[in-house]
C-alpha positions as CSV (number, residue, x, y, z in Angstrom):
1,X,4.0,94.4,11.7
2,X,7.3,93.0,12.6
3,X,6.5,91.3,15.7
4,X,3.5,89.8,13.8
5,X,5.6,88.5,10.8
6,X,8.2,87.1,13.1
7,X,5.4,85.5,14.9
8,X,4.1,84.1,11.1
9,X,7.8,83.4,10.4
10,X,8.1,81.2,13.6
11,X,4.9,79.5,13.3
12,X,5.9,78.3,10.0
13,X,9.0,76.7,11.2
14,X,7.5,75.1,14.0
15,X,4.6,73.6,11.9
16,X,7.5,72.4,9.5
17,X,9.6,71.1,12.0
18,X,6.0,69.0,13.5
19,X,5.8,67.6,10.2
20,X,9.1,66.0,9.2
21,X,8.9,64.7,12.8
22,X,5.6,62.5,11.3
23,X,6.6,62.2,7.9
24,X,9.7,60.4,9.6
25,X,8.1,58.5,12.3
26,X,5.4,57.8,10.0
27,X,8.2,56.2,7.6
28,X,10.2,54.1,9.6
29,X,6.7,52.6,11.5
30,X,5.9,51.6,8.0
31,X,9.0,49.9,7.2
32,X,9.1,48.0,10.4
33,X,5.2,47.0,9.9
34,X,6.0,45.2,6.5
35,X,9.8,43.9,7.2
36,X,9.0,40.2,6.1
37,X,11.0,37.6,7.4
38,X,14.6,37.3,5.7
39,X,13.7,33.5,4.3
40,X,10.6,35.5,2.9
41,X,12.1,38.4,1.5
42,X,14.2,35.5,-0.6
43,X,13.4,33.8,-3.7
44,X,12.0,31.0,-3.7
45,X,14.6,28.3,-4.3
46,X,13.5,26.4,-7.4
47,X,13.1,22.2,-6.4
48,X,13.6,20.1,-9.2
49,X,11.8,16.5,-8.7
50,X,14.5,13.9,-10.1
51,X,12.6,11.6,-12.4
52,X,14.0,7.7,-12.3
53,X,13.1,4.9,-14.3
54,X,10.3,3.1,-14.0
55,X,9.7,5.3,-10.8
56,X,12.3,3.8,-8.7
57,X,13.3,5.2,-5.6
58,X,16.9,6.0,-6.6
59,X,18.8,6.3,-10.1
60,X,21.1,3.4,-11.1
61,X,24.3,4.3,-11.6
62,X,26.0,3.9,-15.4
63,X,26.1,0.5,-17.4
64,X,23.1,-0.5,-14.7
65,X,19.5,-1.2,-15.8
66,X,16.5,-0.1,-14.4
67,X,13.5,-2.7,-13.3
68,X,10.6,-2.8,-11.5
69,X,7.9,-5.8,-11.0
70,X,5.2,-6.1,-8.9
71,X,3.1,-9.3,-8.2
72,X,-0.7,-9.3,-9.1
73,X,-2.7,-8.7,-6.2
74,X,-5.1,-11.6,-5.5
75,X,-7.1,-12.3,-8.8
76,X,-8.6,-8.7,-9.1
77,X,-5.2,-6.7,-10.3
78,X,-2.9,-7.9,-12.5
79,X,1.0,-7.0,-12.4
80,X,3.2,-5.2,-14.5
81,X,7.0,-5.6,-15.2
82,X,9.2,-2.2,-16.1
83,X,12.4,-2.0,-17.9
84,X,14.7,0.9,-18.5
85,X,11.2,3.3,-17.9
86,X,10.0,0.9,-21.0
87,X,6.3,-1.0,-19.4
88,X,7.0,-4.1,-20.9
89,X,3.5,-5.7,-19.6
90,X,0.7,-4.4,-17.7
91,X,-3.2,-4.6,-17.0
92,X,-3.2,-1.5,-19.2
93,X,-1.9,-3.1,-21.9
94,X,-3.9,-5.7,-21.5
95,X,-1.0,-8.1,-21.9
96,X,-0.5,-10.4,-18.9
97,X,-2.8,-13.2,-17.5
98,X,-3.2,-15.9,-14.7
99,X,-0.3,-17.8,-14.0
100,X,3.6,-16.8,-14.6
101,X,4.2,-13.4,-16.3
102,X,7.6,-13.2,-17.9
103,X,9.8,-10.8,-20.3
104,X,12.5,-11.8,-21.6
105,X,15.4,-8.7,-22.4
106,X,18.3,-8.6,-23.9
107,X,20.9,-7.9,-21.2
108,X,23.6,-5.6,-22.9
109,X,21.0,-3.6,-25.1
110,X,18.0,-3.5,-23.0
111,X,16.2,-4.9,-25.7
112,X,13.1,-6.6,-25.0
113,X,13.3,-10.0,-26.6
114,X,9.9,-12.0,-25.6
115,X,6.6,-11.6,-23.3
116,X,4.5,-13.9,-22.3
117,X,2.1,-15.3,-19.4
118,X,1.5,-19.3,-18.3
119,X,-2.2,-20.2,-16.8
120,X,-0.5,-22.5,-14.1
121,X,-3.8,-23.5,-13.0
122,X,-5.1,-25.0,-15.9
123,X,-2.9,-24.1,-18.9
124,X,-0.4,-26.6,-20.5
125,X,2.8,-26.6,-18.3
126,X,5.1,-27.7,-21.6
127,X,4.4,-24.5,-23.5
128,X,6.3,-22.9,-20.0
129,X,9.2,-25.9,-20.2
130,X,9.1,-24.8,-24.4
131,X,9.8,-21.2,-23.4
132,X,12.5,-21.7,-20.5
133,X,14.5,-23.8,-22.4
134,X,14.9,-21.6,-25.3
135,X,15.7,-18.3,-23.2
136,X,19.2,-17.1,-24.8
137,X,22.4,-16.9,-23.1
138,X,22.5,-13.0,-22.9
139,X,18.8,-12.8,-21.8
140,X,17.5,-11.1,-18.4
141,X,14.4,-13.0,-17.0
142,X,11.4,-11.1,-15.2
143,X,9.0,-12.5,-13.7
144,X,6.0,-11.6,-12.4
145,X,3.2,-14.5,-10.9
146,X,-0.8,-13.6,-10.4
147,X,-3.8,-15.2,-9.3
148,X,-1.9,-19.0,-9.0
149,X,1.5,-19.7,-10.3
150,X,2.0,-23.2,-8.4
151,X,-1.0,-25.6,-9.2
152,X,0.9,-26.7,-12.8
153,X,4.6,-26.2,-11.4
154,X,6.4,-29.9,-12.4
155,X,9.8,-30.3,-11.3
156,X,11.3,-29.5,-14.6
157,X,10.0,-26.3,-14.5
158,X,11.3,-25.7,-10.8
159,X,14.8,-26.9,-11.8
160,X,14.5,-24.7,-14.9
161,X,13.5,-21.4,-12.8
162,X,16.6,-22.7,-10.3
163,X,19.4,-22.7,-13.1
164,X,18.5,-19.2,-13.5
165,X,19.1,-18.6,-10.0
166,X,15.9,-18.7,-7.9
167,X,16.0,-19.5,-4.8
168,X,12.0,-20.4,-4.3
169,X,10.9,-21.5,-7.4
170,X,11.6,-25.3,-5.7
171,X,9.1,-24.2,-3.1
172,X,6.4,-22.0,-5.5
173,X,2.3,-23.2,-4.7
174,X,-0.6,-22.8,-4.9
175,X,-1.7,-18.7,-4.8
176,X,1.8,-17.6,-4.0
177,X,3.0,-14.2,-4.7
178,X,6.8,-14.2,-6.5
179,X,8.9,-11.9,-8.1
180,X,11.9,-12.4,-9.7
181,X,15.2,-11.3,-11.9
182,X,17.7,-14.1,-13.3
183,X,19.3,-14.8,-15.9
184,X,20.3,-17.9,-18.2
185,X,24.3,-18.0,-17.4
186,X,24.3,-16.9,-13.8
187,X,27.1,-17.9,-11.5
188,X,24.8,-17.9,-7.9
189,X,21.5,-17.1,-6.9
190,X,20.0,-14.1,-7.6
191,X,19.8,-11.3,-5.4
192,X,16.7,-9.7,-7.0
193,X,13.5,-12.3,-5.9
194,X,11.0,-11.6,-3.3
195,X,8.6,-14.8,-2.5
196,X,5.5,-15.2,-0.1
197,X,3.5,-18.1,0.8
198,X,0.0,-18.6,0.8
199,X,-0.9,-18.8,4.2
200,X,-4.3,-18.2,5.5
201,X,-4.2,-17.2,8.7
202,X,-1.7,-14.3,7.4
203,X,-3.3,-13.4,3.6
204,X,-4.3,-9.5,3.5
205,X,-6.9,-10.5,0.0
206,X,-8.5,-13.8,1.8
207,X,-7.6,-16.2,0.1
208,X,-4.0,-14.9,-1.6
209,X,-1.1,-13.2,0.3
210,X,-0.2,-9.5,-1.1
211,X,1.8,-8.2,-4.3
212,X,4.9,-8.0,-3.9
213,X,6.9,-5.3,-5.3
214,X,10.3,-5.5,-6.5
215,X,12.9,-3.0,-7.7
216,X,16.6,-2.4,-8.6
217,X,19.8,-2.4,-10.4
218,X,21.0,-5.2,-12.6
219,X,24.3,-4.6,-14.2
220,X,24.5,-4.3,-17.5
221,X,26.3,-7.2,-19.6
222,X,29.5,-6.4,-21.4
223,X,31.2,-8.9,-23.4
């Protein structure tokens, strides 16, 4: 009886000891099967998309103004002119039209002052020298062109869009694309402008060149 119990007593242990040797392998080969990859085992970082106005590439910095125009493209799409993240015209809001696109905004309050659009194809070109020559001092001038900007374009109205400082309004046709920022009491030419010619044998819509697409920073006016 004691040999036997011993025996029992024995086996135990040893079937014991068998089992915490599995129960432990078993463990770690378990651990090691679903160790994830440290930069999975983090959180995942939050990314925060920046919003800018009027979807510009960057944010202006302060007392700077937000804009974006883009030409029409061809006679199918009209364009649009942004301010501040404010769409001051667009095809959506059915607002602009063949011709010269322009808005007119206050430049210290961001304030949009005027819109309007010029058939320069077969519109009156003295409603366009009316409008120009009543812009006010402290005004910002957008403009945007679509479809034909240059068949009605006199010389008064070039030497009106050059005293706000273009530096192609002088050489604006027939079907060209042009975008531009100036204002009434600026010293030089303006750095915001973006002008291509109608030129046939380099037109991506046939018989117009593409939209252009302008965007930037325009310092705010303090007085």
């Amino acid at each position: 009886m004691r040999v036997s119990g011993l025996f029992r007593f024995l086996s135990f242990i040893f079937v014991l000891i068998i089992s915490l040797i599995l129960i432990h392998n078993y463990s770690y080969i378990s651990r090691k099967a679903i160790r994830l990859p440290r930069w999975l085992g983090q959180r995942p970082t939050e990314i925060r998309v920046m919003k800018t106005k009027c979807n510009l590439s960057k944010s202006c910095p302060a007392n700077f103004f937000a804009f974006k125009i883009f030409s029409g493209a061809a006679n199918v799409v009209g364009p649009s002119i942004c301010f501040e993240d404010h769409m001051i015209m667009s095809p959506v809001k059915d607002n602009v039209g063949r011709g010269l696109n322009i808005a007119l905004v206050n430049g210290t309050t961001g304030t949009v002052l005027r819109q309007d659009f010029f058939d320069m194809y077969s519109g009156d070109p003295t409603l366009l020298v009316k409008f120009l020559k009543e812009i006010p001092e402290e005004a910002l001038v957008l403009v945007a062109s679509f479809d034909d900007p240059g068949t009605k374009m006199t010389d008064e109205i070039r030497e009106l869009f050059s005293n706000l400082g273009s530096s192609y309004a002088k050489k604006l046709g027939f079907r060209d694309s042009w975008v531009f920022l100036g204002a009434r009491d600026i010293k030089s030419k303006s750095p915001f402008e973006q002008f291509l010619k109608n030129t046939p044998s380099k037109n991506k819509y046939e018989g117009w060149p593409e939209l252009l697409e302008l965007e930037g920073c325009v310092p705010r006016k303090v007085f």
